[in-house]
Backbone as ProteinMPNN parsed JSONL, in Angstrom:
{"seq_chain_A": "XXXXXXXXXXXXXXXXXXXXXXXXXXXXXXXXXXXXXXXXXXXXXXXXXXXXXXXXXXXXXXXXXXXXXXXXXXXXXXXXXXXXXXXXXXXXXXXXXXXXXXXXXXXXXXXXXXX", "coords_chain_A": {"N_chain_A": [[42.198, -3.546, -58.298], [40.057, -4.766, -55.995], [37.722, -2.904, -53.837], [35.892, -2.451, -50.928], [32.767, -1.014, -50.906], [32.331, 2.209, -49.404], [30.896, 4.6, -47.577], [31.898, 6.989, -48.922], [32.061, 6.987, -51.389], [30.042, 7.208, -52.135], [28.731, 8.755, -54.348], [30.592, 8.235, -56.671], [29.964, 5.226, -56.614], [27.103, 5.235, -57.007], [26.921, 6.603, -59.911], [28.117, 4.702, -61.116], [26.935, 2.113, -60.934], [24.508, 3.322, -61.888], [24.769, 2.91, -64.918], [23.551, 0.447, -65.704], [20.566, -1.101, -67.019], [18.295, -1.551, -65.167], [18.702, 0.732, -62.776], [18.664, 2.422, -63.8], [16.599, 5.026, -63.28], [16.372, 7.415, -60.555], [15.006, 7.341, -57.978], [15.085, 4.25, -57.631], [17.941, 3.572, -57.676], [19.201, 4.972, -55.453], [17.632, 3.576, -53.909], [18.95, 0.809, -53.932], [21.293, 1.498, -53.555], [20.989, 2.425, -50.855], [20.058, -0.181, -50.111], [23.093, -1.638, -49.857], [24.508, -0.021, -47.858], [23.586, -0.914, -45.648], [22.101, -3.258, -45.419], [23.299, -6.059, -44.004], [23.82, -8.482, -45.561], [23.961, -7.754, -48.163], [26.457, -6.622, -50.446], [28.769, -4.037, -51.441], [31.679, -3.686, -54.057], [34.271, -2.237, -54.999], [36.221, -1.382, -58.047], [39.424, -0.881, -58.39], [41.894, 1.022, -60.454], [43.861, 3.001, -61.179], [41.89, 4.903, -61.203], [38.691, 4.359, -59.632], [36.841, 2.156, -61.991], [35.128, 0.059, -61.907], [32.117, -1.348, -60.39], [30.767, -4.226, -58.382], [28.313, -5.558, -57.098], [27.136, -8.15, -54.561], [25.099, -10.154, -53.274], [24.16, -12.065, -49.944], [22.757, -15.372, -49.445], [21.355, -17.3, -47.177], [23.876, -18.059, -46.294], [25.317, -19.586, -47.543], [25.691, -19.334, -50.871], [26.865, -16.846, -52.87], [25.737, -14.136, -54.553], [25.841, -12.852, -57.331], [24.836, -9.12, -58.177], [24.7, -7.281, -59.204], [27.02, -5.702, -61.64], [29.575, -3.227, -63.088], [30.876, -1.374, -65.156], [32.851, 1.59, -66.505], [31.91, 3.443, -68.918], [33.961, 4.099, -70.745], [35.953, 2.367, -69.832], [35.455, 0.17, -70.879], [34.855, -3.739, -72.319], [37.749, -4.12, -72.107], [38.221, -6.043, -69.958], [37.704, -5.583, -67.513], [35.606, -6.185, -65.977], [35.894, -8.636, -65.53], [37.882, -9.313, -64.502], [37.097, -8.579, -61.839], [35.216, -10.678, -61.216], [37.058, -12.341, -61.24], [38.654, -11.436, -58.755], [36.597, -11.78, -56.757], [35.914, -14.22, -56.622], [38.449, -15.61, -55.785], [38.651, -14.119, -53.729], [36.78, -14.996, -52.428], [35.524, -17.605, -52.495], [35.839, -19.883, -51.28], [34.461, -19.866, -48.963], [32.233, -18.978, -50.353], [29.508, -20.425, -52.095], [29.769, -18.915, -55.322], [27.978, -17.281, -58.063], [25.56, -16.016, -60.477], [22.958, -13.947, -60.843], [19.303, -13.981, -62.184], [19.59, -11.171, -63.947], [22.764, -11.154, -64.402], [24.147, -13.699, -65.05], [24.916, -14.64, -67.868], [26.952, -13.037, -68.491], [28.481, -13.593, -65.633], [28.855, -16.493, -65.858], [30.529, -16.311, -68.58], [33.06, -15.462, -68.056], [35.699, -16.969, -67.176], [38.291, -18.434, -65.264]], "CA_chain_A": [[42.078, -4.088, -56.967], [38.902, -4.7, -55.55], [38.165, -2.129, -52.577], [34.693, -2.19, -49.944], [32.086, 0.208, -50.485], [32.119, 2.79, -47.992], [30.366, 6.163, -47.615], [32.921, 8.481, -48.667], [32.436, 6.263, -52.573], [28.328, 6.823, -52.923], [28.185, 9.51, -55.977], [30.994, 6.96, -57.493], [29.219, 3.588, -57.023], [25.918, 5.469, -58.057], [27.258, 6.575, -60.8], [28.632, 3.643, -62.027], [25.403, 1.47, -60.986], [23.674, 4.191, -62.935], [24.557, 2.485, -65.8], [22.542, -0.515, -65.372], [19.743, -0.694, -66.969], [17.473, -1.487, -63.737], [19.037, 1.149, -62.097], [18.255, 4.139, -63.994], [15.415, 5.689, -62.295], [16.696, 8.04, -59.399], [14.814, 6.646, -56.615], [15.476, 2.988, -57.485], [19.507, 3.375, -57.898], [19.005, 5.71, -54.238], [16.891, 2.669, -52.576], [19.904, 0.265, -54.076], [22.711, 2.123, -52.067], [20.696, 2.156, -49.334], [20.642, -1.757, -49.148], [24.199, -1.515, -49.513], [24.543, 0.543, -46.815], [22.138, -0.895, -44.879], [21.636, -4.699, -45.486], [24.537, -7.241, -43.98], [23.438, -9.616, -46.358], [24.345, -6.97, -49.32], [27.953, -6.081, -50.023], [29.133, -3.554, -52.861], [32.824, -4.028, -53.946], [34.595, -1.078, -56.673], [37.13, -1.823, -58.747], [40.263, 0.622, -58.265], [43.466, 1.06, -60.308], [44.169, 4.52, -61.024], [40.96, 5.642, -60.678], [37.588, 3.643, -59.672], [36.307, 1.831, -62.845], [34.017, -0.596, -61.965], [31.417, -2.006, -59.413], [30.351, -5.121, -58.479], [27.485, -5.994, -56.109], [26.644, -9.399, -54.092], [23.938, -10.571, -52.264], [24.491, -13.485, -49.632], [21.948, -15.928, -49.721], [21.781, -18.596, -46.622], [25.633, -17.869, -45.562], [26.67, -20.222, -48.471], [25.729, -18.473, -51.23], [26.942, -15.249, -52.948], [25.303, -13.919, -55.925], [26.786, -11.194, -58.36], [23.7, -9.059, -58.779], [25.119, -5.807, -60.368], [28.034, -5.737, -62.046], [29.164, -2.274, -63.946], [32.073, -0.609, -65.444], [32.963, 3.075, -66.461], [31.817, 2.93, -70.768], [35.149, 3.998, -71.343], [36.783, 1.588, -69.927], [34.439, -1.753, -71.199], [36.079, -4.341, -73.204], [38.741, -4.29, -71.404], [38.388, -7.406, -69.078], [37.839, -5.304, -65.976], [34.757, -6.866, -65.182], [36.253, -10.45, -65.611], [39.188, -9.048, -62.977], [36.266, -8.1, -60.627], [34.639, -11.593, -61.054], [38.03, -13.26, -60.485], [38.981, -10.835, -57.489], [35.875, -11.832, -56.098], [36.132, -15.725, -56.698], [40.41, -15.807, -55.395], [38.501, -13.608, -51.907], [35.395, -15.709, -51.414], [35.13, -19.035, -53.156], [35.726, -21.253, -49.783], [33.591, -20.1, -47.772], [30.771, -19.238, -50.284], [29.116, -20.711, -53.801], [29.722, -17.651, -55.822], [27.078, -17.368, -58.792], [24.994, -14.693, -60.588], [21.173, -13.758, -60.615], [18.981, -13.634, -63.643], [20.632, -10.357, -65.057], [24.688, -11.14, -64.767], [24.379, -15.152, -65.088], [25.192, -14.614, -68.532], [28.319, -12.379, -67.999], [28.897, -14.122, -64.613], [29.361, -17.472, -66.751], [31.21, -15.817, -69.345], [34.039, -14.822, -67.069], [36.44, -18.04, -66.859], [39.632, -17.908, -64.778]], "C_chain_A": [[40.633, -3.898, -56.49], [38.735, -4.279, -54.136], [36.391, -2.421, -51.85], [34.406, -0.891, -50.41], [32.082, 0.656, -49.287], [31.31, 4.057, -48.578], [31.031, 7.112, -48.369], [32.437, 8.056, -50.866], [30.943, 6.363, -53.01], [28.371, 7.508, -54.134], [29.464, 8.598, -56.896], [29.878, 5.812, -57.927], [27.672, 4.06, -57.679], [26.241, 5.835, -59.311], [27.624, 5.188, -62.236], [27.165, 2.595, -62.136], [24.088, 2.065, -62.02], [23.409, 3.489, -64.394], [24.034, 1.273, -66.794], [21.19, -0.31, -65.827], [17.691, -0.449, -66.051], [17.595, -0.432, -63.061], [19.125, 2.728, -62.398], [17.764, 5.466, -63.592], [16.494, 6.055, -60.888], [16.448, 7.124, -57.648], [15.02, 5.252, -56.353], [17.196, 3.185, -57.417], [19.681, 4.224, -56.154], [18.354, 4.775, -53.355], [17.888, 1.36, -52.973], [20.909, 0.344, -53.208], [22.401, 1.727, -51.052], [20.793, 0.547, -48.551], [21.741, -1.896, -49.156], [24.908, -1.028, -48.242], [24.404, -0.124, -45.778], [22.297, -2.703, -43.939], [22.941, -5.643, -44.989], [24.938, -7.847, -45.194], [24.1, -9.058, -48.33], [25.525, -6.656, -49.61], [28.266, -5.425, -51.674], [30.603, -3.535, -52.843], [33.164, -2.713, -55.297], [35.748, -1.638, -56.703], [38.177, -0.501, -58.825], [41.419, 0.319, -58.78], [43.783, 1.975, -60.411], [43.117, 5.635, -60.304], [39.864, 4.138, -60.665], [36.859, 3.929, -61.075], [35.545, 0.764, -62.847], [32.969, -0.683, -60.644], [30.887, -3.143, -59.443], [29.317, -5.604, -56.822], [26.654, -7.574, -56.098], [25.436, -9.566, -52.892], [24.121, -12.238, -51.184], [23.167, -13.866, -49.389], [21.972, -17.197, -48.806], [23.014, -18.744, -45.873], [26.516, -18.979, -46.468], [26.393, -19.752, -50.032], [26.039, -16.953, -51.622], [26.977, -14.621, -54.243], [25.506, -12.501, -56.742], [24.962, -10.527, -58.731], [23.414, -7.963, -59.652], [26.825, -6.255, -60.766], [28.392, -4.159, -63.558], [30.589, -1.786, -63.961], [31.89, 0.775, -66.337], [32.611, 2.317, -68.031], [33.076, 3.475, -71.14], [36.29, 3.233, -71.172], [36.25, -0.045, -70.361], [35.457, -2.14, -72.037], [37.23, -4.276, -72.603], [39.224, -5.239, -70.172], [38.039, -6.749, -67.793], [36.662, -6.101, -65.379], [34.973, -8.507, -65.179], [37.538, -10.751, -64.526], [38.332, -9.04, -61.481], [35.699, -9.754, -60.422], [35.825, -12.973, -60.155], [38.635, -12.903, -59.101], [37.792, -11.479, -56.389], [35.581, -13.503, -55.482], [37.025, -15.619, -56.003], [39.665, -15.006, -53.671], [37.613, -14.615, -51.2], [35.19, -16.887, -51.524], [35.514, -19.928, -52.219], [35.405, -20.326, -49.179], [32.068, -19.466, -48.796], [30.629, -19.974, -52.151], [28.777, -19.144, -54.734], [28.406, -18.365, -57.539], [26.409, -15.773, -59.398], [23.588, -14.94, -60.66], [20.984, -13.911, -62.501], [19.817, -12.742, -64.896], [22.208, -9.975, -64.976], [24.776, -12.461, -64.878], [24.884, -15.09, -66.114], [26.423, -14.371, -68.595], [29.042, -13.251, -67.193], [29.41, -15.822, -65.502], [30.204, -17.403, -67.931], [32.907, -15.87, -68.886], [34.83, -16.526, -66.453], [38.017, -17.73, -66.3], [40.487, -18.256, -66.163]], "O_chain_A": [[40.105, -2.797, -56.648], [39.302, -4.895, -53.234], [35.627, -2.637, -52.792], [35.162, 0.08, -50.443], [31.916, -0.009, -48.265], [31.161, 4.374, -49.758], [30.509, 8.227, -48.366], [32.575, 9.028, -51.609], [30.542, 5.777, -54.016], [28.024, 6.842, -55.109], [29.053, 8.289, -58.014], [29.247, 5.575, -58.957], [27.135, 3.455, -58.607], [25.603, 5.112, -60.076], [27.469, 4.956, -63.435], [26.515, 2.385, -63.16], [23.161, 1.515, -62.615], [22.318, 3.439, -64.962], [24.057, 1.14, -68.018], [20.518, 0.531, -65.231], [16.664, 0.213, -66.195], [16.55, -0.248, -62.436], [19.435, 3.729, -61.752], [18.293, 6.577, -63.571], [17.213, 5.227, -60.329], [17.143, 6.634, -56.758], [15.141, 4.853, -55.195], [17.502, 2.345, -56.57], [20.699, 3.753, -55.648], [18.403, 4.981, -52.142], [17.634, 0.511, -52.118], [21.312, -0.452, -52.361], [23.015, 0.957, -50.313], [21.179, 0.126, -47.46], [21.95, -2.555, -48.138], [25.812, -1.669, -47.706], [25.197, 0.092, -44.861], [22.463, -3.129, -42.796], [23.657, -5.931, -45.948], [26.036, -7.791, -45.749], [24.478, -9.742, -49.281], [25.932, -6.144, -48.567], [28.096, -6.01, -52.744], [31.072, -3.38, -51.715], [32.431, -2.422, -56.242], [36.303, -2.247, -55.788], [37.851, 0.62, -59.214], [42.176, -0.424, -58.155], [44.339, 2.227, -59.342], [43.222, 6.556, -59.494], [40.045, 3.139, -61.362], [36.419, 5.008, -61.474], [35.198, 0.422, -63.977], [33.224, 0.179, -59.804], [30.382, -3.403, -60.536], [29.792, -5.89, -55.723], [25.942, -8.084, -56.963], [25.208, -8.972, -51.838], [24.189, -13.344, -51.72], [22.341, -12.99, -49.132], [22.478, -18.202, -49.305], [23.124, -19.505, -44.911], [27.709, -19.266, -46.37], [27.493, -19.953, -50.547], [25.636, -15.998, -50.959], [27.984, -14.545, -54.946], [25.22, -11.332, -56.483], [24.089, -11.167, -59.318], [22.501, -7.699, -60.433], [27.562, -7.023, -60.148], [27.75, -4.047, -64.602], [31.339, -1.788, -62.985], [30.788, 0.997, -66.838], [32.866, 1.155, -68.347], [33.263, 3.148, -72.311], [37.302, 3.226, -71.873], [36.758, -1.13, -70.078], [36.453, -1.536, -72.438], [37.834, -4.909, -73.469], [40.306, -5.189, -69.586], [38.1, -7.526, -66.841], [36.818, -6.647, -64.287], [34.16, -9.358, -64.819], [37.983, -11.766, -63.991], [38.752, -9.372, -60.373], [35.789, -10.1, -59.243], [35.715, -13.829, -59.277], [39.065, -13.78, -58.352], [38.135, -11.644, -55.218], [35.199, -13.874, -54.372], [36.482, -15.412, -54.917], [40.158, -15.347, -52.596], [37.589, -14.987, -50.027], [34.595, -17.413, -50.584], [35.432, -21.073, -52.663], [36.378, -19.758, -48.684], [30.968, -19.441, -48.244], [31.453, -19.958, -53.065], [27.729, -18.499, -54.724], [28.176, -19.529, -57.867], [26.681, -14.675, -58.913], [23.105, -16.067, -60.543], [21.733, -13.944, -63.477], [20.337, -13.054, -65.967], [22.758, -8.93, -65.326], [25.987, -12.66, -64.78], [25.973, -15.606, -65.863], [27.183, -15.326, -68.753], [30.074, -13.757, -67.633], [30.626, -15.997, -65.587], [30.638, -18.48, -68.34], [33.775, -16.389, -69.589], [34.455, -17.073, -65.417], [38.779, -16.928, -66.839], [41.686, -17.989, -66.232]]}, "name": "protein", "num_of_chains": 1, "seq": "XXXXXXXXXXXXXXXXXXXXXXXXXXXXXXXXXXXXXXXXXXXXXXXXXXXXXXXXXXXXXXXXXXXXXXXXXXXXXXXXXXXXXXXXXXXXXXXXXXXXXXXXXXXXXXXXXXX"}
């Protein structure tokens, strides 16, 4: 199920963002959150069935636009479609009212990922 970042979920979603390889570096994965936090325009989403195993972060772009720009799951649970549940959770919530899409580094993935 795909749940809203909140506060109570930061050493999760860093964690998991951690594993990104943009997102390595301390102070960049710490100035990430913060636009999460922070930014309207930013929205981080985790992936929860027993326990939180993924993340997926969008950027809106214009108010019709909404671009996958992280996307990350636990390494023990990969292969396992969760990030193709997160793409479709996210399509089935948002896809009328925005053009869902991904950036440079999840377009690949993000096109991968067919209902």
């Amino acid at each position: 199920m795909l749940i809203k970042f909140k506060k109570s979920f930061e050493k999760i979603a860093m964690g998991l963002l951690s594993f990104m390889p943009e997102e390595k570096e301390v102070k960049k994965l710490q100035s990430t959150i913060k636009e999460y936090e922070t930014n309207d325009n930013w929205r981080l989403f985790l992936w929860k069935e027993e326990d939180i195993l993924g993340a997926i972060g969008v950027r809106i772009d214009d108010d019709k636009k909404m671009i996958v720009q992280h996307v990350s799951v636990t390494p023990s649970h990969r292969n396992q479609g969760i990030g193709k549940k997160m793409v479709k959770a996210l399509k089935d919530q948002f896809s009328n009212d925005y053009l869902i899409c991904g950036n440079e580094k999840t377009e690949d993935f993000f096109n991968n990922c067919h209902d």
